[in-house]
N, C-alpha and C positions, 0 to 999 in steps of 0.2 A: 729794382723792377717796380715798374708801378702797379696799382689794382687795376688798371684795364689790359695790362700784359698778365698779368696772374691770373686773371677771370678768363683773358683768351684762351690761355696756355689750359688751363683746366678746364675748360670744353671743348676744346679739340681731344682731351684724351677720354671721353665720351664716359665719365663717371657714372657711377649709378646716383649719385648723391648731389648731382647739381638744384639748386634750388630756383624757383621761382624769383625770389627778389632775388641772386644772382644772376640770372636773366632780365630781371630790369634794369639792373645797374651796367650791366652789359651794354645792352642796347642802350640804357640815355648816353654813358662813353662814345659809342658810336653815333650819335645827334637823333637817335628816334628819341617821341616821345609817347606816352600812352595817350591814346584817343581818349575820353569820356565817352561812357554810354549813359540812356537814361536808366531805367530802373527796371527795362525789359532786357537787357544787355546779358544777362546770367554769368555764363563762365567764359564765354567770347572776348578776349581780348585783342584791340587792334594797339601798332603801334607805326605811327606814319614816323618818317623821313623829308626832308626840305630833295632831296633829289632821287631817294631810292623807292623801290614800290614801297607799299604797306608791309607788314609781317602782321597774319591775322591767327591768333593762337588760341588755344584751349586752356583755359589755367586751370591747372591740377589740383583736383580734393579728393577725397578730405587728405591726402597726403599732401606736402609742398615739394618733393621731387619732379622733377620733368622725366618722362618717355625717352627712350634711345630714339624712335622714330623722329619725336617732336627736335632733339638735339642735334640729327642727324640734318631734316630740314630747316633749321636754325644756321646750322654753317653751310650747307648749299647755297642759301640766299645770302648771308654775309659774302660767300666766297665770290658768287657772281654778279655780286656787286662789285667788286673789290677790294671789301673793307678787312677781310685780312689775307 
C-alpha cells in the first residue's frame, strides 16, 4: 500500500489526530500545490489544483491537528472532484 492510499485510508476514518503536514502530503499526491502568500497571509492557507478549484484552509495552532469539520470538508471536495 502506498502513503497516498494510507494517508487516504486514514482520513476517510475522520481521526482525531490527522495532522497538518499530512494534509499537505495529501493534497501534493493529489497535484495541489500550496499557494505563497506575502507576509499578510496569517493562517489562511490556499492550495490550487492544474484542473480542480482551489481548497482555501485555516491551518491550525498552536495545535497541528485539523478539525472534524475542516476534514469533513476536505473530503467533500476531494470527493466531488473525483479524486477519491
Amino acid at each position: 500500500m502506498s502513503k497516498k492510499e494510507k494517508l487516504l485510508l486514514k482520513i476517510q476514518r475522520h481521526p482525531k489526530d490527522f495532522t497538518w503536514s499530512e494534509l499537505t502530503r495529501l493534497l501534493k499526491t493529489l497535484g495541489y500545490e500550496p499557494r505563497k502568500k506575502g507576509k499578510t497571509g496569517g493562517a489562511r492557507r490556499q492550495f490550487i489544483h492544474p484542473t480542480a478549484p482551489p481548497i482555501n484552509l485555516h491551518k491550525p495552532h498552536p495545535q497541528n491537528t485539523l478539525k472534524r469539520y475542516v476534514i469533513d470538508d476536505i473530503l467533500e471536495i476531494l470527493e466531488k472532484e473525483g479524486m477519491i
